[in-house]
Wavefront OBJ file of the C-alpha trace (Angstrom):
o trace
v -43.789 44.715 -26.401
v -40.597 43.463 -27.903
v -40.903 40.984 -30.728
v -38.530 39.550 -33.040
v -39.159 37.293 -36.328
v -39.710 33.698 -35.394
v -37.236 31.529 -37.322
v -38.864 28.224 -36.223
v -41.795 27.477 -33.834
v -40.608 28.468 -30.474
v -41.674 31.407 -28.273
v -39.137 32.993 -25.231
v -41.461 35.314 -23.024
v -38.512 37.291 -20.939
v -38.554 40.191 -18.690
v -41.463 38.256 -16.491
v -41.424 39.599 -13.247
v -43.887 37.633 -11.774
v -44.553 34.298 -13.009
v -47.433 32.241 -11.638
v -46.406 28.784 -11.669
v -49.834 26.830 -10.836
v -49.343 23.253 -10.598
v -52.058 20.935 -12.618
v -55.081 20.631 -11.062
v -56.971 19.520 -9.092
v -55.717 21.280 -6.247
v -57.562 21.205 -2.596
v -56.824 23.077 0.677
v -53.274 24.289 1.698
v -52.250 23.294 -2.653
v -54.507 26.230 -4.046
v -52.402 29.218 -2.782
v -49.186 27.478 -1.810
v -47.599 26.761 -5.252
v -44.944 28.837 -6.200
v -44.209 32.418 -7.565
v -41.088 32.885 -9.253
v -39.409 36.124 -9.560
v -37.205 37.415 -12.446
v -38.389 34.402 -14.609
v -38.629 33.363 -18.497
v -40.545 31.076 -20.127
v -39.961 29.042 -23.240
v -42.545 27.760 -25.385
v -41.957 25.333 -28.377
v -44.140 23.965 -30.863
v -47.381 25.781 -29.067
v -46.634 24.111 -25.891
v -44.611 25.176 -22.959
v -41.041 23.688 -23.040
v -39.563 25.139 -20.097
v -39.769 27.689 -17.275
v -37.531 29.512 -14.337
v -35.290 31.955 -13.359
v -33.945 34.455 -16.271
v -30.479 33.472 -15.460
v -30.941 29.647 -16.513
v -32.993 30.341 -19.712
v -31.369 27.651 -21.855
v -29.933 28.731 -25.003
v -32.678 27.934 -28.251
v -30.841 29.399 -31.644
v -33.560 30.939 -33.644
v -36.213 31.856 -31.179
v -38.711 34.773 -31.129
v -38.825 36.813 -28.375
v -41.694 38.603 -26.136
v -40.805 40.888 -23.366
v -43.204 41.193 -20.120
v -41.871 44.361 -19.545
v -41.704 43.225 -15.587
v -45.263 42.110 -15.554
v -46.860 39.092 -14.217
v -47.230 35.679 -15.930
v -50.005 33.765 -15.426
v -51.754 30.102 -17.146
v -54.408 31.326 -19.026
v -58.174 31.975 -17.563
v -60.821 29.740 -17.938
v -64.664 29.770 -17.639
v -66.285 26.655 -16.680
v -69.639 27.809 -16.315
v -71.939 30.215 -19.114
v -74.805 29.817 -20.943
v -73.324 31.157 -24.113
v -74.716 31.631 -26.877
v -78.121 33.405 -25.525
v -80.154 36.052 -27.270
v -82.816 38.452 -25.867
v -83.177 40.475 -23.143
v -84.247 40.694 -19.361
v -83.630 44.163 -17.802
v -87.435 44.354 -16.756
v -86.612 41.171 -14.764
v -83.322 42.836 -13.053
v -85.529 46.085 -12.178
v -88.466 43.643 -10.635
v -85.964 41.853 -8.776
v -84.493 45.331 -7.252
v -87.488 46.240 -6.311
v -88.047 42.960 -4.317
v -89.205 39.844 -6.176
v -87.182 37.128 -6.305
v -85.734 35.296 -9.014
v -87.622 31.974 -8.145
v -91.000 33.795 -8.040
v -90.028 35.750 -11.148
v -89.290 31.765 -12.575
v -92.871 30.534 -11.330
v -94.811 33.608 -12.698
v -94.337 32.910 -16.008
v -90.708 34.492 -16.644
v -87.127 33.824 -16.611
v -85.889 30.589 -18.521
v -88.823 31.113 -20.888
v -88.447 34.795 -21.634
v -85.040 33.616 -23.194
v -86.978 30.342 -24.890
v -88.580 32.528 -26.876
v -86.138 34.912 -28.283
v -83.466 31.492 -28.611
v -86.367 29.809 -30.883
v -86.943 32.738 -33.209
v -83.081 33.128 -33.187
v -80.981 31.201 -36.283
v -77.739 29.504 -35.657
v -75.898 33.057 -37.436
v -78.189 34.918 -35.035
v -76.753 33.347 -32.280
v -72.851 33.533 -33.521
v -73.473 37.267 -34.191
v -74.647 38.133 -30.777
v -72.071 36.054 -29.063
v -68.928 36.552 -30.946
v -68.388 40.152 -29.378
v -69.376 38.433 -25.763
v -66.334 35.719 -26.393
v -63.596 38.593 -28.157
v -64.281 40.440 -24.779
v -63.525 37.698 -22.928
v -60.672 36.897 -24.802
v -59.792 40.355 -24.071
v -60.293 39.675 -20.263
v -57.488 36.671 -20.202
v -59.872 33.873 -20.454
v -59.047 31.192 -22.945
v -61.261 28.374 -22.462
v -65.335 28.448 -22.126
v -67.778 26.294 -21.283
v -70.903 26.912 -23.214
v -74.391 25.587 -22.312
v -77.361 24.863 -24.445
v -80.584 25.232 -22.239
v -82.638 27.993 -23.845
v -84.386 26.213 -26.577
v -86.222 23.474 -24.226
v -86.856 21.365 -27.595
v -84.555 18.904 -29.482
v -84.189 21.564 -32.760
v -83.183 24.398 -30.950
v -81.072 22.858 -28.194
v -79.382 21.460 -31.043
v -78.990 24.947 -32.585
v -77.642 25.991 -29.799
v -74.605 23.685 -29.680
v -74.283 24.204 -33.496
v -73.838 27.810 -32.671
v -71.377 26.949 -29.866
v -69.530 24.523 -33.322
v -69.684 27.977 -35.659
v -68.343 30.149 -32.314
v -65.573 27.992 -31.682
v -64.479 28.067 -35.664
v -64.407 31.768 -35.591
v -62.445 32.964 -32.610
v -59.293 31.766 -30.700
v -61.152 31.189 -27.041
v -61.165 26.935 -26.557
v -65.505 26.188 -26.378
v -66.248 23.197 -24.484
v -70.384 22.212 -25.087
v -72.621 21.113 -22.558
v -76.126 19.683 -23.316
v -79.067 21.554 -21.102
v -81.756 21.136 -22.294
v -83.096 19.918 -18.397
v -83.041 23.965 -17.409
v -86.787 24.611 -17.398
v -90.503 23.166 -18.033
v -91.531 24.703 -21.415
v -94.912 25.822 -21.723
v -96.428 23.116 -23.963
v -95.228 20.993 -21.607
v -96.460 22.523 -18.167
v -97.695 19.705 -15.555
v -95.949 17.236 -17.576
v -92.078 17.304 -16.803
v -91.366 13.989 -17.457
v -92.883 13.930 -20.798
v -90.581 16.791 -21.833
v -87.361 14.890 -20.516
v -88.674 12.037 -22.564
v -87.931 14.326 -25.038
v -85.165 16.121 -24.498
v -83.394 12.860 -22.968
v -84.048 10.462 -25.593
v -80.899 8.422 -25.786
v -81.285 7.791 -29.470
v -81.399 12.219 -29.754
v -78.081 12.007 -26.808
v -76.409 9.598 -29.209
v -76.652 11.821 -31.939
v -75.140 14.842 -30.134
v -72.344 12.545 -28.903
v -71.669 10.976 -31.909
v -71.683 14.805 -34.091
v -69.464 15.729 -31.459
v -72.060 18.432 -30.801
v -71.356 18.482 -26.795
v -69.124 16.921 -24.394
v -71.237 17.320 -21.390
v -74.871 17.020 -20.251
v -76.210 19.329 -17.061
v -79.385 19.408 -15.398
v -80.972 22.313 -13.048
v -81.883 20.065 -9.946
v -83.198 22.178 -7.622
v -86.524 23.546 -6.404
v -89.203 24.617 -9.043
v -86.596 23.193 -11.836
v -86.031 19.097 -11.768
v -86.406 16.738 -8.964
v -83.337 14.331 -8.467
v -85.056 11.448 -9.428
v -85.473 13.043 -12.695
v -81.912 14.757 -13.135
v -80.434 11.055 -12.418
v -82.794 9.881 -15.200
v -81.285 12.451 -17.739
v -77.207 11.911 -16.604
v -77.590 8.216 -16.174
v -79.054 8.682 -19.968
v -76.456 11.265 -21.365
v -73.527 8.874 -19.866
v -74.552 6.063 -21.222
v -74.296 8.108 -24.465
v -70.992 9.147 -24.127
v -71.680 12.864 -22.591
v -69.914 13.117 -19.301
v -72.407 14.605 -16.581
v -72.239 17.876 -14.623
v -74.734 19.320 -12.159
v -76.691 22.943 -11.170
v -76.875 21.711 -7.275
v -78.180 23.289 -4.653
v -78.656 26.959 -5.963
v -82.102 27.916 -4.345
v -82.907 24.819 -1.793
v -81.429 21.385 -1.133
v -83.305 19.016 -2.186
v -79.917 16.435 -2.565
v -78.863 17.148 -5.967
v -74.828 17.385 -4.200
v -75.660 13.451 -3.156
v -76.520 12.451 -6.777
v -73.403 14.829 -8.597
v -71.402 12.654 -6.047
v -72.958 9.509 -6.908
v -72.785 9.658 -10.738
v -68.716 11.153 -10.010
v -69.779 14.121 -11.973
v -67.088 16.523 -13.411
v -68.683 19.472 -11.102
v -71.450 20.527 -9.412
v -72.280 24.278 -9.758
v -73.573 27.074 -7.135
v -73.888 25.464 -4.070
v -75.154 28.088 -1.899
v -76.982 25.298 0.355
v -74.416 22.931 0.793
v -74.464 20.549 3.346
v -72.127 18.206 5.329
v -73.830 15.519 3.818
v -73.327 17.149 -0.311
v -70.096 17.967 0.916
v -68.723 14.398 1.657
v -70.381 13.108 -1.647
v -68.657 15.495 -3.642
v -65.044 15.135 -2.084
v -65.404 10.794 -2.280
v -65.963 11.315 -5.933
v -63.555 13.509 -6.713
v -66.035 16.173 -8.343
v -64.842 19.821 -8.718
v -67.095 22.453 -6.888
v -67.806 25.320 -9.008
v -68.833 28.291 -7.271
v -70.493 31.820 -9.002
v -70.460 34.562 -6.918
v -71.264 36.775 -9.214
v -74.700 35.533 -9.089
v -74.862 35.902 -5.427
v -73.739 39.301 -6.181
v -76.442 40.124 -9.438
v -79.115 38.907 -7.190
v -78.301 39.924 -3.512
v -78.454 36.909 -1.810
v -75.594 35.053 0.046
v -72.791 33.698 -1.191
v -71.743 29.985 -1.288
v -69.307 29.360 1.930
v -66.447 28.464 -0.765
v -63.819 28.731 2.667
v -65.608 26.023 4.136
v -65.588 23.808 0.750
v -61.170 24.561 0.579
v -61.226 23.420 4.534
v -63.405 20.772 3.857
v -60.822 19.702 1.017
v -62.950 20.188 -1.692
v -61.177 21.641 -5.552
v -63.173 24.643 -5.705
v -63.158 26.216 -8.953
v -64.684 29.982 -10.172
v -67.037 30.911 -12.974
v -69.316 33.480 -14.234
v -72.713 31.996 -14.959
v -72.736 34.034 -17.619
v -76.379 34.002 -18.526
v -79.289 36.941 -19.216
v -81.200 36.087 -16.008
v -79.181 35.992 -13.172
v -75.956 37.193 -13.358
v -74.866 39.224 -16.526
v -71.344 39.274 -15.690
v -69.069 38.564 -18.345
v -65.912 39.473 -16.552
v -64.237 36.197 -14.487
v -61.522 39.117 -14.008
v -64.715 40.798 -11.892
v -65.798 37.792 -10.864
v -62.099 36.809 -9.173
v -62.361 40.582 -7.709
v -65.715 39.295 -6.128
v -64.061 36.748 -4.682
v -61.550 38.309 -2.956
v -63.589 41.167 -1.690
v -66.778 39.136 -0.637
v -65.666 35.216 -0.239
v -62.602 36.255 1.771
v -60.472 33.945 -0.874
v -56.405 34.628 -1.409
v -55.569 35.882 -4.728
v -53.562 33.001 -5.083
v -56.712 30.726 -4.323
v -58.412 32.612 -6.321
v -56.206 32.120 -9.589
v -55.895 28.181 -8.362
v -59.547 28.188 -9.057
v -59.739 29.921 -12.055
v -56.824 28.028 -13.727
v -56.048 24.781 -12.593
v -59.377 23.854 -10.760
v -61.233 25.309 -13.609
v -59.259 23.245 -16.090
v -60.733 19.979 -13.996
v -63.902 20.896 -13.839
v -63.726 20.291 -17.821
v -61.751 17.489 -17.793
v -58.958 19.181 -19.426
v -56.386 18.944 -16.294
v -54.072 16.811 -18.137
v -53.047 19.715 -20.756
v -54.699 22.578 -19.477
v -55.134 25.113 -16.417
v -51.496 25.438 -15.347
v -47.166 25.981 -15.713
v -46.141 22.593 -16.645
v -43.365 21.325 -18.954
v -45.858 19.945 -22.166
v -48.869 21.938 -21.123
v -50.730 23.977 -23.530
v -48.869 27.533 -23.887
v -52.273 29.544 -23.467
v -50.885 32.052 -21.197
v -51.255 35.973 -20.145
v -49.464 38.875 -19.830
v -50.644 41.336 -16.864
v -48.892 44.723 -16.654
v -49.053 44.761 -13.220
v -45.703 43.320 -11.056
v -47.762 40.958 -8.676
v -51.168 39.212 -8.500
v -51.869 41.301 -5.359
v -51.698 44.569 -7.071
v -53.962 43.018 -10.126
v -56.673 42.268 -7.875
v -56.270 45.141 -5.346
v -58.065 47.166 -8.616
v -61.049 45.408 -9.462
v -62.887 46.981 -12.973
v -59.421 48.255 -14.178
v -58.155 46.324 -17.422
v -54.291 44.906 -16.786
v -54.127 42.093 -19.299
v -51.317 43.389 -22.110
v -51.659 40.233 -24.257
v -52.823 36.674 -24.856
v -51.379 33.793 -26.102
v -53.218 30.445 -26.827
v -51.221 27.688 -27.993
v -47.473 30.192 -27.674
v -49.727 32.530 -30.393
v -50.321 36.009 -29.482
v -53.912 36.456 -30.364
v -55.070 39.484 -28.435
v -52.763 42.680 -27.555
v -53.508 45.806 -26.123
v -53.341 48.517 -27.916
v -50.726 51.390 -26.761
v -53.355 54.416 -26.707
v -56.212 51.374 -24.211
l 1 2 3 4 5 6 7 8 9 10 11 12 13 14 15 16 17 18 19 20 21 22 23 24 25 26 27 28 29 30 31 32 33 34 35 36 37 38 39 40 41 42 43 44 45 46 47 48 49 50 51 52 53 54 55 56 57 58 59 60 61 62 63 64 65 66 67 68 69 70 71 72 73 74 75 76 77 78 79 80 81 82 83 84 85 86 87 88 89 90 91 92 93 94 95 96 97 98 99 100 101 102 103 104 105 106 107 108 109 110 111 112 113 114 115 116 117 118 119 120 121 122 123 124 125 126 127 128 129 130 131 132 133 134 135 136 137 138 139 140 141 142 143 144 145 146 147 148 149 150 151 152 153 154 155 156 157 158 159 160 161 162 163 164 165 166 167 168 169 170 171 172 173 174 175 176 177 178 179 180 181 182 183 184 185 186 187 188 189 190 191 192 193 194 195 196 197 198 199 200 201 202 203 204 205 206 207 208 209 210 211 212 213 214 215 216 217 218 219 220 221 222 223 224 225 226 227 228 229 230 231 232 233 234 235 236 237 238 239 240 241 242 243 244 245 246 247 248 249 250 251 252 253 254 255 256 257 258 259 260 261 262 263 264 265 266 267 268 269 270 271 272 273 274 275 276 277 278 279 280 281 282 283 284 285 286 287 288 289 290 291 292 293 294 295 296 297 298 299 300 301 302 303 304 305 306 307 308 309 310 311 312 313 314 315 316 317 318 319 320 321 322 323 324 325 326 327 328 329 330 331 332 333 334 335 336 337 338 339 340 341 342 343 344 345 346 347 348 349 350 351 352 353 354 355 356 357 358 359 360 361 362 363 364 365 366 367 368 369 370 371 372 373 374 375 376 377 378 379 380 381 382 383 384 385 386 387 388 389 390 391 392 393 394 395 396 397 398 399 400 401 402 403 404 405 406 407 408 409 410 411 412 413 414 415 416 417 418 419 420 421 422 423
């Protein structure tokens, strides 16, 4: 890469020749792979935020600037995950070999395991615990193109270690350059002191003095719930959100993962930001979800860590839903780390353009956390979190799925992960 010393605070990335010019979000149908792809292209960023973009020939003049060369790459708005359950400790191999050999992950839940496998090892674990065993997940990220993360609590399943959870989410976001966005889930699972008694525990959990005090630290920004068969009813999920809004925590939804039991209806009803999985969608959770506005998130890589079928995200785009990608990075059902992967997935198994598929993972993405506004796409004033593929197309990035193409990241116009020359 080229570089020059910066004599005041702007940025010209030249040499681009590909750049990806997603419009904000939220995009729907026809929008997510229509926008445009400029050729031969340079992009100016001042003060941390992108001041201007388009052919190489029209770069306006800017006396002082430092320079980064694409070398004839592509260009694209930075990545961004808006669905993990970072930070998590422990492990669950033995679950991943039982499931291989033919249980399934909700009989695996009801038997005693999943969720409260990673209860355990979350309570024993202190908030440096937790930063120590996530840092390295978020770096590799990073190192992936992604830029922004939504983290979930959801493992401690009681008030002290929920909260030390998000805490840990706090230190993570202090030490590393990827943007953490905090979500409140501590409606995941029935802890064991609590079995037969679910609505004591989101007593609990859901107290709105306890939501108060995670909206007023500044803690979280959302609250989620698990609605869905053998996790919480919908009566009881619209007890938490109606709770967590009325806090000041904006709500968000696991819907319709492993049965539909109407949790799409009530995401569309409280105008959630997103409802996430959606494997048994219906017309019905459809038609809630577009009057509302709320962004459907859908994680095929959990279809794919688990082998069953994917969520019909072709159907949601005709349907004129904003469909949006993620991980669900979590130890249980899908240890994929990789939205690069996961966009590969996409492509390969949910018959999705690469163009869609970026759409989803930038601008659609970027609603789903309510960040639309700066966040998720090309725009004159938008963030300048950005990166540099050395590949000459988004067709030939995706065409390799596993291989590494990202040359270097910038958040805010600041290069804050590069390849190194011998990678």
């Amino acid at each position: 890469m080229s570089r020059h010393a910066a004599r005041d605070n702007s940025l010209l990335i030249r040499d681009i020749g590909t750049l990806a010019a997603v419009p904000p979000g939220p995009l729907t149908g026809e929008r997510m792979q229509t926008w445009p792809l400029l050729h031969d292209a340079a992009l100016l960023v001042r003060d941390g935020r992108i001041a201007w973009f388009g052919p190489a020939h029209k770069t306006p003049p800017d006396e002082g600037i430092a320079t980064l060369s694409a070398a004839g790459g592509t260009v694209i708005p930075g990545l961004i995950d808006p669905h993990t359950h970072i930070p998590f400790v422990g492990d669950r191999s033995a679950e991943f070999i039982r499931r291989v050999a033919g249980e399934t992950y909700l009989q695996i839940l009801e038997a005693g395991g999943g969720i409260r496998v990673t209860m355990q090892a979350v309570r024993a674990a202190s908030v440096d615990d937790l930063v120590a065993a996530n840092l390295p997940r978020l770096r590799r990220m990073l190192a992936g193109g992604v830029v922004r993360v939504e983290c979930k609590s959801g493992y401690g399943l009681a008030p002290e270690p929920e909260l030390r959870q998000l805490e840990a989410v706090r230190e993570l976001a202090r030490r590393q350059p990827v943007r953490l966005h905090a979500t409140y889930l501590a409606a995941h699972a029935v802890p064991p002191e609590f079995d037969g008694r679910p609505d004591a525990y989101l007593d609990l959990v859901a107290d709105p003095a306890l939501l108060a005090d995670i909206a007023r630290r500044g803690l979280a920004e959302f609250c989620d719930v698990f609605c869905d068969r053998g996790a919480f009813t919908v009566a009881q999920a619209r007890r938490v959100l109606e709770r967590a809004r009325a806090a000041g925590l904006r709500p968000r939804l696991h819907a319709d993962e492993l049965a539909r039991i109407g949790a799409t209806q009530l995401a569309g009803e409280l105008a959630a930001l997103s409802a996430d999985h959606l494997e048994h969608i219906d017309d019905a959770g459809i038609a809630a979800l577009r009057a509302a506005g709320t962004v459907a998130v859908v994680l095929p890589g959990t279809s794919f860590f688990l082998g069953i079928p994917h969520a019909d995200a072709r159907r949601l785009i005709a349907a004129g839903l904003p469909v949006a990608l993620a991980t669900d990075y979590n130890p249980g059902s899908c240890m994929i780390e990789s939205l690069a992967w996961i966009m590969s997935i996409a492509v390969c198994q949910l018959r999705l353009q690469p163009a869609e598929v970026l759409a989803a993972c930038t601008a659609n993405a970027a609603a789903a956390l309510g960040v639309q506004s700066r966040a998720g796409a090309l725009a004159v004033g938008y963030d300048a979190d950005l990166v540099l593929l050395d590949v000459p197309t988004l067709d030939a990035w995706l065409y390799e799925p596993g291989r590494p193409h990202v040359r270097a990241v910038l958040v805010g116009g600041r290069t804050v992960w590069e390849m190194r020359p011998d990678d």
